[in-house]
C-alpha positions in Angstrom: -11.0 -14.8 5.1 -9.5 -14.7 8.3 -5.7 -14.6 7.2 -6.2 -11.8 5.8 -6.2 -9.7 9.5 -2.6 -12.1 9.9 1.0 -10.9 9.3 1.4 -14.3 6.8 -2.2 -13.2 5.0 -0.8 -10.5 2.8 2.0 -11.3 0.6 3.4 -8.0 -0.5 4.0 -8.4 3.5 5.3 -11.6 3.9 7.7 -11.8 0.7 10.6 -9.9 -0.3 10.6 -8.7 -4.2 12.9 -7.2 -7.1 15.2 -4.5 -5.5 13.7 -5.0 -1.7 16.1 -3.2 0.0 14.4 0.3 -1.1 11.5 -0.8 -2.7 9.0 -2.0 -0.3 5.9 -2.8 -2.6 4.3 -2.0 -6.0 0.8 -1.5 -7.0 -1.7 -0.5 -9.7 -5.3 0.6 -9.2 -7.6 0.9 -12.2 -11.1 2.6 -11.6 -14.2 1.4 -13.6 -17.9 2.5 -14.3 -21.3 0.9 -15.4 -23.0 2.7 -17.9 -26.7 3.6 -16.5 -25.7 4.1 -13.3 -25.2 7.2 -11.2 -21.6 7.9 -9.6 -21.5 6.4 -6.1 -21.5 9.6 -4.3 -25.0 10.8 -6.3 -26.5 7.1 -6.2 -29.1 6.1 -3.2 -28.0 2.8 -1.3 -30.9 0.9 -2.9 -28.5 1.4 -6.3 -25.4 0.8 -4.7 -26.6 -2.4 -2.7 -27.7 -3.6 -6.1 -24.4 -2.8 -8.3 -22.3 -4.4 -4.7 -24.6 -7.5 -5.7 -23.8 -7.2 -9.8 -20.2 -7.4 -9.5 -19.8 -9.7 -6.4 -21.8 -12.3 -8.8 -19.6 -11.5 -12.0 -16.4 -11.7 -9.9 -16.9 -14.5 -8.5 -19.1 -16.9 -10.8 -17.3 -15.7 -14.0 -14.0 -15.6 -15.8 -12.8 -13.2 -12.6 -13.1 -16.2 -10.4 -10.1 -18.0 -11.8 -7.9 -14.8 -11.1 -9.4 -15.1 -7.0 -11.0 -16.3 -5.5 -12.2 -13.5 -4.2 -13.8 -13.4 -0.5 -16.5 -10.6 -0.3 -15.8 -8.0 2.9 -19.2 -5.9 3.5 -18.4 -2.8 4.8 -21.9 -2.3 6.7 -21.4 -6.1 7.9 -18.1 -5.2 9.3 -16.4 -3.6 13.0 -15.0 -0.5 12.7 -11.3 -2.1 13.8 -12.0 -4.9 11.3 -12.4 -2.3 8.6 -9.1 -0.1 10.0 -7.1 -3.5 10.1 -7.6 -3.7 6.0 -6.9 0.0 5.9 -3.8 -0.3 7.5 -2.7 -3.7 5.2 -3.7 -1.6 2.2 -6.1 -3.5 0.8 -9.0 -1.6 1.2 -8.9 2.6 1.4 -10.0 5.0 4.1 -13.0 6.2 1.5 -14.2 2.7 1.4 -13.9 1.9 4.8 -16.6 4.8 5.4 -19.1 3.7 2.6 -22.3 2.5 3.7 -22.7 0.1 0.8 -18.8 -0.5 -0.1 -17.4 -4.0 -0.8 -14.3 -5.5 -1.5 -13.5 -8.9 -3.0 -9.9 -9.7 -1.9 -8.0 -12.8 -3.0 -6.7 -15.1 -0.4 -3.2 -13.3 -0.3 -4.6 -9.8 -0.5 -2.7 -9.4 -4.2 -5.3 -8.9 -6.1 -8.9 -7.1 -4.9 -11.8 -5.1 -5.9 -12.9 -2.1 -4.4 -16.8 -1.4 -4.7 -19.1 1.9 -4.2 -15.8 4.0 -3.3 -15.4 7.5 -5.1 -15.9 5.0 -8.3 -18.2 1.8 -9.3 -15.0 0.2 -9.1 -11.7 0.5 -7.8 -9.5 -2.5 -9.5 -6.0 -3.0 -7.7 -3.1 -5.4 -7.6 -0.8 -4.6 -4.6 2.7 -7.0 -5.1 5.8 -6.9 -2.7 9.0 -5.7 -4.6 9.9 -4.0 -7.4 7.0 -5.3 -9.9 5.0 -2.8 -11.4 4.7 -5.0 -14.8 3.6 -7.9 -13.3 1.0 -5.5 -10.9 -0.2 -4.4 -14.3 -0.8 -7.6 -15.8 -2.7 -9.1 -12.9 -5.1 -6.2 -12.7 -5.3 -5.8 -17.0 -6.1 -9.4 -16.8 -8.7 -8.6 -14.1 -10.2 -5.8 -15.9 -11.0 -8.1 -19.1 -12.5 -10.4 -17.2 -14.7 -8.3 -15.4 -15.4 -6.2 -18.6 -16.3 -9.7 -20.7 -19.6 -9.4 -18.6 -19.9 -5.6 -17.2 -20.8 -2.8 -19.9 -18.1 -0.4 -18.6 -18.4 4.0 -19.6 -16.1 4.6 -21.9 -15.7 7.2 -24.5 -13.7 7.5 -27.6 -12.2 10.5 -27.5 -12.3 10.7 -23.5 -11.2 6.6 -22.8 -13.0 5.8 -19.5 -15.0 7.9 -17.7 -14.2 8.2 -13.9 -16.2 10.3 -11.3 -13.0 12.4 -10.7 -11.6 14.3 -13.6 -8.3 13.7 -13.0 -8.8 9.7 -13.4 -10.4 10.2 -17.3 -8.5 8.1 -19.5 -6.6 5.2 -18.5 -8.2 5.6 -14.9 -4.7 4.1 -13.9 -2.8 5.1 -11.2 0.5 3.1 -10.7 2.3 3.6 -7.9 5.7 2.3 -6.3 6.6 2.4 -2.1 10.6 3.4 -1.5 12.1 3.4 1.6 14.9 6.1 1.5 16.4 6.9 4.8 19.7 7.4 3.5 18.0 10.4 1.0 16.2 11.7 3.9 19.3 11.7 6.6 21.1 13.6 4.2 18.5 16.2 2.8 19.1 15.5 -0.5 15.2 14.2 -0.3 14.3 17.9 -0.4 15.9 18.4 -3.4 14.6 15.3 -5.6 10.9 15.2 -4.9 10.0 18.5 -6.2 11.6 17.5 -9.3 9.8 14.7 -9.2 6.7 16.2 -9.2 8.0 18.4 -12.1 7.7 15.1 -14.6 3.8 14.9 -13.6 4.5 12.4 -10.9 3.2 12.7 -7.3 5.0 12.0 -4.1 3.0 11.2 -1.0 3.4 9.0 2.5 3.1 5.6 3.1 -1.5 5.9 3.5 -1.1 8.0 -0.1 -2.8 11.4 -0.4 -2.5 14.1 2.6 -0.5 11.0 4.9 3.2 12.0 6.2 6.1 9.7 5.0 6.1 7.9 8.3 9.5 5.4 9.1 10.9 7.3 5.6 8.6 5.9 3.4 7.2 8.0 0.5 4.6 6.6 -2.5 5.5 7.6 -6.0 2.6 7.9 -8.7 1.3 9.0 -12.3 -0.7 12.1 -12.1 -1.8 11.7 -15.8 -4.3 9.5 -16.3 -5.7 11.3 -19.7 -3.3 11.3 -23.4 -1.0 8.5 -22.1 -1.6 4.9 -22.6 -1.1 2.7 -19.9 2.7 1.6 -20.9 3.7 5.3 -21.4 2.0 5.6 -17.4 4.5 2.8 -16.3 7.2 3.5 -18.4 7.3 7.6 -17.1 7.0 5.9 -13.5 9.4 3.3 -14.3 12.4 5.6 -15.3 12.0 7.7 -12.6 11.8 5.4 -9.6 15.0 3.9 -11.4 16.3 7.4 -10.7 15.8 7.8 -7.0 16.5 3.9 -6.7 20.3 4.4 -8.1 19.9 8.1 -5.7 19.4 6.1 -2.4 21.7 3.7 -3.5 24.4 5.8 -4.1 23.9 8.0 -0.9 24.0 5.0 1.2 27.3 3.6 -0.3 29.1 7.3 0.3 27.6 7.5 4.0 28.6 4.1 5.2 32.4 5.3 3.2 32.3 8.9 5.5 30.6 8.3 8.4 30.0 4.5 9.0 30.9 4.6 12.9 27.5 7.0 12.6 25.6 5.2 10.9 26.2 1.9 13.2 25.3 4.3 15.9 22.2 5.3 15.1 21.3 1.8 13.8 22.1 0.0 17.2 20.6 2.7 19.5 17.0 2.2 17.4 17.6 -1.5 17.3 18.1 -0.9 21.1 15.1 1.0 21.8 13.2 -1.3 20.1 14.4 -4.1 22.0 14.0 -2.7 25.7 11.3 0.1 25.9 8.0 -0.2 27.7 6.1 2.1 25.7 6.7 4.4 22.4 4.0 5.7 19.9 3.2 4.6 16.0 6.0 7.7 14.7 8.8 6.8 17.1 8.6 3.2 16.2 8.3 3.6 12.5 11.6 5.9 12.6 13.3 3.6 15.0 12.2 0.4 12.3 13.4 2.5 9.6 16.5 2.7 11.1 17.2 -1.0 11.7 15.7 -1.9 8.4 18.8 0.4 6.7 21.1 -2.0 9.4 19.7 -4.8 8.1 20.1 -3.5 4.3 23.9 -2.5 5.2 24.5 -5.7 6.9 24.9 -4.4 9.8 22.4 -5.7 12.2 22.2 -9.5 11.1 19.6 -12.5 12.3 16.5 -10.3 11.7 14.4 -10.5 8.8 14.3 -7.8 6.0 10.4 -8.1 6.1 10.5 -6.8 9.9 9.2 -3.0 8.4 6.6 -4.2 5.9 5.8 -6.5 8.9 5.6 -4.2 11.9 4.7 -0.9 10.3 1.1 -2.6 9.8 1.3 -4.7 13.1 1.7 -1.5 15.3 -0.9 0.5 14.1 -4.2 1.3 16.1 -6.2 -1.2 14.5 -4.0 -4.1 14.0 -2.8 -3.9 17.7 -6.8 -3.9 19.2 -7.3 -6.9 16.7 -4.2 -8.3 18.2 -5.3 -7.8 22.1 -8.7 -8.5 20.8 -9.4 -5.1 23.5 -9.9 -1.6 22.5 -7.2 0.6 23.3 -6.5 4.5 24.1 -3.7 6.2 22.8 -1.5 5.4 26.1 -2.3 1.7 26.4 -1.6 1.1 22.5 1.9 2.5 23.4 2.2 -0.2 25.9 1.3 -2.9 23.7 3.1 -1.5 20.7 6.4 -1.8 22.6 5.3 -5.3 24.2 4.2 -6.3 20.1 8.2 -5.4 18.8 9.9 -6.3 22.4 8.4 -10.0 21.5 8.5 -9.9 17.5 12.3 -8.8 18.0 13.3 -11.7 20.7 11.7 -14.1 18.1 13.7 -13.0 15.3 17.0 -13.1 17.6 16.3 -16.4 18.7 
């Protein structure tokens, strides 16, 4: 259980996937209910402890257990850092993290996890590094059986599975894909490709999902339509379009580095430079700054640094992951500090 709050714990972080250089990470969440039992947000925690109990035994004495293990994290048995760490890794969300009687059985690499007593009964997701939105699908459809083969799920004919938000009746998938587009962004040609993104009932959010900024040029793209589609229509819809903005960023890259490449190694080395040398900078400065010396790394420019350094860093210099570090808590002024200490030292080691 302990890996888990390490870099090397979470494999979407430590590998590189299909098509890493923009895509950072795919994954898909299904959500799940028991018939006879109220929504979470209308049961009392006497109900929830009990359903927590339910499905921890299913997942892990049943057919589940062969997908997991899975390693139960009690929210109410856990620090607040502890719980902002797994926020920050993405294996558990903020609504959980606040849940008096949420759970989450995580695998060993954080791939594979359930989510328990969030806005749903449960929250199944598979979160893989890469370009792998099949594969994310068949780990969590093959969870989903499993689970199913012993839980009596609410499900409806004409509806398909019923969900505590409207908006997740049907599938209850949402499938979802991280890009890194810097390129798209530097040029403004972002501004025009989102909304007509959103146009093809997709949505386009930051890098923590819904109402988070696209921090270090990240953005998530995501099915809106959960109801009328089946799940291959979901991916497939996703699927062509993230194709889209893929060949986009691609192509915008290949023209900048053609018109303006003294620029663009500019910019690169003066980030990779900050980075290097400074004694303090907050979360949104390094994020850019790492954005900009993963597109170096991407364009071959900077070389001797791993690709993984973003994935890596953008969860290592967040609040929670640098007081679990320290093993302190920090203000805002002192997590600065450390941040810069954090990359100074992750940055020698990969030089080295």
């Amino acid at each position: 259980m302990k890996k888990l709050f390490d870099e090397e714990g979470s494999r979407w972080l430590r590998e590189e996937g299909p098509e890493a250089d923009i895509v950072i990470s795919s994954r898909v969440r299904i959500a799940r209910n028991l018939i006879g039992r109220s929504f979470p947000m209308l049961a009392s925690e006497q109900d929830q402890a009990a359903l927590l109990d339910q499905v921890t035994q299913v997942a892990t004495a049943g057919q589940a257990r062969e997908l997991g293990p899975f390693a139960l994290w009690r929210m109410q048995d856990m620090s607040d850092i502890d719980k902002q760490v797994l926020v920050e890794k993405h294996l558990i969300s903020p609504a959980l993290s606040e849940a008096a009687q949420g759970g989450a059985l995580i695998s060993p690499d954080g791939g594979l996890g359930v989510l328990i007593n969030e806005e749903d009964h449960l929250r199944l997701q598979c979160l893989l590094p890469g370009y792998q939105l099949e594969a994310a699908y068949a780990q969590v459809n093959a969870l989903d059986d499993a689970l199913e083969s012993e839980l009596d799920f609410a499900f409806d004919e004409e509806k398909g599975y019923l969900t505590a938000c409207p908006t997740n009746v049907g599938t209850g998938m949402r499938a979802s894909v991280m890009l890194h587009l810097p390129v798209l962004v530097m040029t403004g040609q972002i501004n025009r490709i989102l909304p007509a993104v959103t146009q093809v009932g997709l949505a386009v959010r930051g890098i923590y999902g819904e109402g988070s900024d696209a921090l270090g040029n990240l953005f998530q793209v995501s099915n809106q339509i959960t109801l009328g589609q089946s799940e291959q229509e979901i991916l497939g819809n996703l699927h062509g379009v993230a194709r889209q903005i893929i060949a986009h960023e691609r192509a915008a890259r290949e023209r900048l580095m053609q018109e303006q490449r003294l620029s663009v190694e500019d910019r690169v080395c003066r980030s990779f430079g900050t980075l290097a040398y400074a004694r303090q900078i907050d979360s949104r400065e390094a994020m850019q700054r790492l954005s900009d010396v993963r597109l170096g790394i991407d364009l071959d420019i900077i070389k001797g640094v791993s690709a993984t350094i973003l994935k890596e860093l953008m969860v290592a210099i967040q609040p929670g992951y640098l007081q679990k570090h320290f093993e302190h808590e920090m203000g805002a002024g002192d997590r600065d500090v450390k941040r810069a200490a954090l990359i100074r030292e992750r940055l020698r080691t990969e030089v080295d």
